[in-house]
Backbone as a chain_set.jsonl record, in Angstrom:
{"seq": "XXXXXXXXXXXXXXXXXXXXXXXXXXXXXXXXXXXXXXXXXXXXXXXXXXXXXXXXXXXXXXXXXXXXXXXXXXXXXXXXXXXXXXXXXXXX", "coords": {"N": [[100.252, 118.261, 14.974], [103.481, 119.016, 14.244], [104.9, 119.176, 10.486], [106.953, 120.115, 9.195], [109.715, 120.358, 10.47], [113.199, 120.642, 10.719], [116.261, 118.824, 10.918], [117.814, 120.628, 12.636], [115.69, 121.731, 14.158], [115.033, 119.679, 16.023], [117.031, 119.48, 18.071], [119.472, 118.119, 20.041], [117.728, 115.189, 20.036], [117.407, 113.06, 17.885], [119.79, 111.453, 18.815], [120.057, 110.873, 20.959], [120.176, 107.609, 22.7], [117.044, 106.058, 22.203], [114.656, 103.729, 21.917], [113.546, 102.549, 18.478], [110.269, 102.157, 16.734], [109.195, 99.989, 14.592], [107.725, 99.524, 11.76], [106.175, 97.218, 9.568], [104.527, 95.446, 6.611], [102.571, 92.794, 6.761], [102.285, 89.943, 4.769], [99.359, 89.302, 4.509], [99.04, 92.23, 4.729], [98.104, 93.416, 6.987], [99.443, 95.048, 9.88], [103.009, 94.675, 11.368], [104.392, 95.563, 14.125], [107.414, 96.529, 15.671], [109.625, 96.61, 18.2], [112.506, 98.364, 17.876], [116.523, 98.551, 17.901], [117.946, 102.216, 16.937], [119.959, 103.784, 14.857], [120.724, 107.617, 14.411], [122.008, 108.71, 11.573], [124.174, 110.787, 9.594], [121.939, 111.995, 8.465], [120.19, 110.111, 7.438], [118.3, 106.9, 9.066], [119.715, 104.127, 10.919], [119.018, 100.661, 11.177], [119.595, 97.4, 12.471], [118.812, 94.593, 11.923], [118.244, 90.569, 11.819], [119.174, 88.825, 9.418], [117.506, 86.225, 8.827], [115.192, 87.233, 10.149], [111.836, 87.953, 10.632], [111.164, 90.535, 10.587], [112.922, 91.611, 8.055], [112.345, 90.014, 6.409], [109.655, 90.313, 5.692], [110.448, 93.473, 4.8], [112.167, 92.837, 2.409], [110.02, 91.537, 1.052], [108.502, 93.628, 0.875], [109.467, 97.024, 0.599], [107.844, 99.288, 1.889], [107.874, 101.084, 4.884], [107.43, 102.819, 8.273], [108.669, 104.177, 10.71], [108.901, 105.038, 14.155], [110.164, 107.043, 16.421], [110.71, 108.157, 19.782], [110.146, 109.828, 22.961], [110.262, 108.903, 26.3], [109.261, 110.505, 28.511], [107.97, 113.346, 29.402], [108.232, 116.529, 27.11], [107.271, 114.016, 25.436], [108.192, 114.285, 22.703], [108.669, 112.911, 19.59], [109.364, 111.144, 16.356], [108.45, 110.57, 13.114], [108.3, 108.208, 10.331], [108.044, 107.846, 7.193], [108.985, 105.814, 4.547], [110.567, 103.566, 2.039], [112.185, 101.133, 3.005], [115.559, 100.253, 2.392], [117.727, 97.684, 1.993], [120.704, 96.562, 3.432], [123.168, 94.443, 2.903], [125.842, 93.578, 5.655], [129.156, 92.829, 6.126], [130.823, 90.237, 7.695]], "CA": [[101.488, 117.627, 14.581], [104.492, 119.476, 12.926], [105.334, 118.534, 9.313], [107.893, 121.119, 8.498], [110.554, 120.007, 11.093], [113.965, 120.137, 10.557], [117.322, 118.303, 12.106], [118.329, 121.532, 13.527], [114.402, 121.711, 14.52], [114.784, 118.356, 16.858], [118.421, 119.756, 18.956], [120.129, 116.45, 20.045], [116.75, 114.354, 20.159], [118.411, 112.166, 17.479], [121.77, 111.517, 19.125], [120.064, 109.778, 22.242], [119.686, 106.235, 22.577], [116.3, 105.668, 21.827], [113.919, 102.134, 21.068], [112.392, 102.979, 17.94], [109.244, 101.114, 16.865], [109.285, 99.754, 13.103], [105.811, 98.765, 11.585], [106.342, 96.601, 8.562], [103.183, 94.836, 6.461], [102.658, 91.034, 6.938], [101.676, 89.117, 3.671], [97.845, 89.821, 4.206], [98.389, 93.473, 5.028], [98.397, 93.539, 8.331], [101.014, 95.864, 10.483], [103.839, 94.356, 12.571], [104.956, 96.795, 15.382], [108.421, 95.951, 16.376], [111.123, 97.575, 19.095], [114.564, 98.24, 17.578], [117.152, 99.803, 18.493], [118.081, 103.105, 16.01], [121.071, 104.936, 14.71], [120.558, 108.452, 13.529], [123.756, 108.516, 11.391], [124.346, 111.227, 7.663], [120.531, 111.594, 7.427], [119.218, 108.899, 7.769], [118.056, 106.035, 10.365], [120.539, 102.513, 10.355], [118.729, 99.358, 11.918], [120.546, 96.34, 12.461], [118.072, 93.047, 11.899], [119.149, 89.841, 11.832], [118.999, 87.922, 8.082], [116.505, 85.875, 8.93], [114.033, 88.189, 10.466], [110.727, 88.439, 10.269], [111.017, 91.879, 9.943], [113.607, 91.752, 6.978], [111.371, 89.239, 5.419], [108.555, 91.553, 5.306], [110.924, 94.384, 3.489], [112.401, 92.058, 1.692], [109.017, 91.366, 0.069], [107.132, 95.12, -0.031], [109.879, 98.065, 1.677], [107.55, 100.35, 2.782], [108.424, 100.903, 6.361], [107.245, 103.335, 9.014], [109.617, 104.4, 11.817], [108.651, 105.834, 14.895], [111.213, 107.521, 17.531], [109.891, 108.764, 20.757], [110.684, 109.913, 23.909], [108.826, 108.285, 27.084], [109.487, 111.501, 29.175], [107.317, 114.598, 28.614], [107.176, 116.389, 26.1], [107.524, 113.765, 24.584], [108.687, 114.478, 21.386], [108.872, 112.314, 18.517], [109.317, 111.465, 14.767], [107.624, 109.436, 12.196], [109.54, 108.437, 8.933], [107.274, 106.603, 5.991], [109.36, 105.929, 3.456], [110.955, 102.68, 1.662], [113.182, 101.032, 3.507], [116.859, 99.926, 1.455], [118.684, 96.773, 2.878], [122.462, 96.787, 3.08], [124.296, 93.256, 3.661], [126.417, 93.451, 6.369], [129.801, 91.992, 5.529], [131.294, 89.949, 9.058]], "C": [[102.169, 118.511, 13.544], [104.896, 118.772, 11.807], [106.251, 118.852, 8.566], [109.302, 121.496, 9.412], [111.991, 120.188, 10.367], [115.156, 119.327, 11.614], [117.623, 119.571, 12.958], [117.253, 121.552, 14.333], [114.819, 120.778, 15.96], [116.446, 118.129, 17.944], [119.045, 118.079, 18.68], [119.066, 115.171, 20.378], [117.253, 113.122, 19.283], [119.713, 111.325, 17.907], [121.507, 111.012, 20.065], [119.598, 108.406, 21.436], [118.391, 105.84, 22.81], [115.698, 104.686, 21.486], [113.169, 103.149, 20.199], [111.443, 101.948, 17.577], [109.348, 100.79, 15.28], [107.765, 99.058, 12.826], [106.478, 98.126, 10.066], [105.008, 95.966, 8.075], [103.763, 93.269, 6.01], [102.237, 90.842, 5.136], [100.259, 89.622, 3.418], [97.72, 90.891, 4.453], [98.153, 93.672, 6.287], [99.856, 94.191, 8.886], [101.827, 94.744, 11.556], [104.524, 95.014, 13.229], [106.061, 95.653, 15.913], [109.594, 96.767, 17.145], [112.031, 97.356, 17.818], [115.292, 99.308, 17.645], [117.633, 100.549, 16.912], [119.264, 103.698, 16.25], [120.866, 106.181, 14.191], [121.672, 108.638, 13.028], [123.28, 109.386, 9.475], [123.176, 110.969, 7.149], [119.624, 111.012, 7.18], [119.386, 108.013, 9.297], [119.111, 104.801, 10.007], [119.658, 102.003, 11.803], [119.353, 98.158, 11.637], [119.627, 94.868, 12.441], [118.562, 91.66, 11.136], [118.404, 89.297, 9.788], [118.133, 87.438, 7.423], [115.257, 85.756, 9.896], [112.795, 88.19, 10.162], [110.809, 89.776, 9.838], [111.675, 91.869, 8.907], [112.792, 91.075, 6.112], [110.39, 89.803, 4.643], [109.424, 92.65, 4.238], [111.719, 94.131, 2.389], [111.23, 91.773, 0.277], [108.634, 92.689, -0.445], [108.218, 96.132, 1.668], [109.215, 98.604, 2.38], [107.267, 99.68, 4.501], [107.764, 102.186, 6.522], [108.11, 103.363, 10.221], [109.133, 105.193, 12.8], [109.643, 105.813, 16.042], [110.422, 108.196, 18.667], [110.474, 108.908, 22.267], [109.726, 109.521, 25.019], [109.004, 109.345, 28.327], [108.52, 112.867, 28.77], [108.426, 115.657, 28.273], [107.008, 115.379, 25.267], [107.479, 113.342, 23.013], [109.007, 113.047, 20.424], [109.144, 111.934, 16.792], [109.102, 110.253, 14.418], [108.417, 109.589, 11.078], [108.416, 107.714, 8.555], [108.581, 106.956, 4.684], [109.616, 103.889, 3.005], [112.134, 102.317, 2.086], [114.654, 100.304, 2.416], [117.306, 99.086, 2.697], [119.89, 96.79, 2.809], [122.916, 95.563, 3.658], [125.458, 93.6, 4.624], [127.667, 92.697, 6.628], [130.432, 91.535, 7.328], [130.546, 89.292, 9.996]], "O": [[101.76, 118.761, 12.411], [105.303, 117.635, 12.048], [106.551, 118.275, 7.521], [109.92, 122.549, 9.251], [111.927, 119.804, 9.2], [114.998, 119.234, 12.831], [117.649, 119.352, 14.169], [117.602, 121.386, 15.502], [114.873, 121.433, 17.001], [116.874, 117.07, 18.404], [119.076, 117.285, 17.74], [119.535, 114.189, 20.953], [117.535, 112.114, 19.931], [120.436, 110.661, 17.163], [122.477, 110.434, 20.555], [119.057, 108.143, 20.362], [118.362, 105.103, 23.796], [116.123, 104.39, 20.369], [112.494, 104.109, 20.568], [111.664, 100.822, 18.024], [109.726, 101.815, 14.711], [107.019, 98.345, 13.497], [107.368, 98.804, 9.554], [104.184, 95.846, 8.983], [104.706, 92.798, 5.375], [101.916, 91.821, 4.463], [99.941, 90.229, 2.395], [96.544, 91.241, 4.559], [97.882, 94.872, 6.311], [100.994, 93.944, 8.484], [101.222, 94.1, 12.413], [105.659, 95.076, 12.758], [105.884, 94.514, 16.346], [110.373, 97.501, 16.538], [112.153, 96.404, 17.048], [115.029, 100.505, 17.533], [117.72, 99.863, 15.893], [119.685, 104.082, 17.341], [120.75, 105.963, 12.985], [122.589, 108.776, 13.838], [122.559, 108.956, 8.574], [122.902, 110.297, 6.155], [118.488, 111.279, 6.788], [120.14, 108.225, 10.246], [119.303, 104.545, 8.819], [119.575, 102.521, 12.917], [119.644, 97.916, 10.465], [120.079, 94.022, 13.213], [119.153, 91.667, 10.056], [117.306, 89.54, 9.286], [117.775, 87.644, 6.264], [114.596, 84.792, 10.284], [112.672, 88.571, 8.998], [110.499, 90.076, 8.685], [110.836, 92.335, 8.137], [112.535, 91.59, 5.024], [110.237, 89.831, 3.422], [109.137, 92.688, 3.042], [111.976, 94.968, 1.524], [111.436, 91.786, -0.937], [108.457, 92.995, -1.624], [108.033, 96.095, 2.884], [109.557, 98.668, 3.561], [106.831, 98.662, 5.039], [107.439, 102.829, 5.524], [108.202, 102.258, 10.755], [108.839, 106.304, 12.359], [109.952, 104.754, 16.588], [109.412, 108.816, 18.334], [111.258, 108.051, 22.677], [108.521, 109.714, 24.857], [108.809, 108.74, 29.381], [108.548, 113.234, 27.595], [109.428, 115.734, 28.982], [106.546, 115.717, 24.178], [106.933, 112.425, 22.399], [109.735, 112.192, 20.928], [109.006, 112.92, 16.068], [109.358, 109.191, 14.986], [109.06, 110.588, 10.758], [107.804, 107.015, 9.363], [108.909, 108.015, 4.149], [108.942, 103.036, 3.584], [113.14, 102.932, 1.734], [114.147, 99.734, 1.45], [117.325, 99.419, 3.882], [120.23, 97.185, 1.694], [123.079, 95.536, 4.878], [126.302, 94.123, 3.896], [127.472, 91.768, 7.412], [130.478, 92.445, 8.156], [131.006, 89.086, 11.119]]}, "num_chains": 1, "name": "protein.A"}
């Protein structure tokens, strides 16, 4: 596994429409693997979950998030994000 990737690294692999997978941790620590659909947009990833989400709930309580993008075609190529996810209200 490469770790020293960049955007130029990954051509237009970003820029397709993609399910990515989101892992979030339950209350007791436990992972929740969930589809959603992904924007690569200025850098970062945008996911769209609804309010009152389980998944928002979860980063709501404890951000850290895991993102996985993947292609179901050989090679396929993918990317992993760990970081802390940031919520943004959605005005509309």
């Amino acid at each position: 596994m490469r770790t020293d990737l960049t955007i130029e690294d990954l051509g237009g692999f970003l820029d397709r429409p993609l399910v990515a997978v989101l892992a979030t941790l339950r209350r007791d620590g436990s992972v929740l693997l969930s589809p959603v659909w992904q924007e690569w947009r200025d850098g970062g990833f945008n996911l769209w979950l609804p309010v009152d989400d389980v998944k928002t709930r979860h980063l709501q309580r404890d951000p850290r998030a895991t993102l996985v993008v993947a292609e179901s075609e050989i090679p396929l190529r993918r990317v992993e994000l760990r970081n802390a996810a940031r919520l943004i209200a959605r005005d509309g």
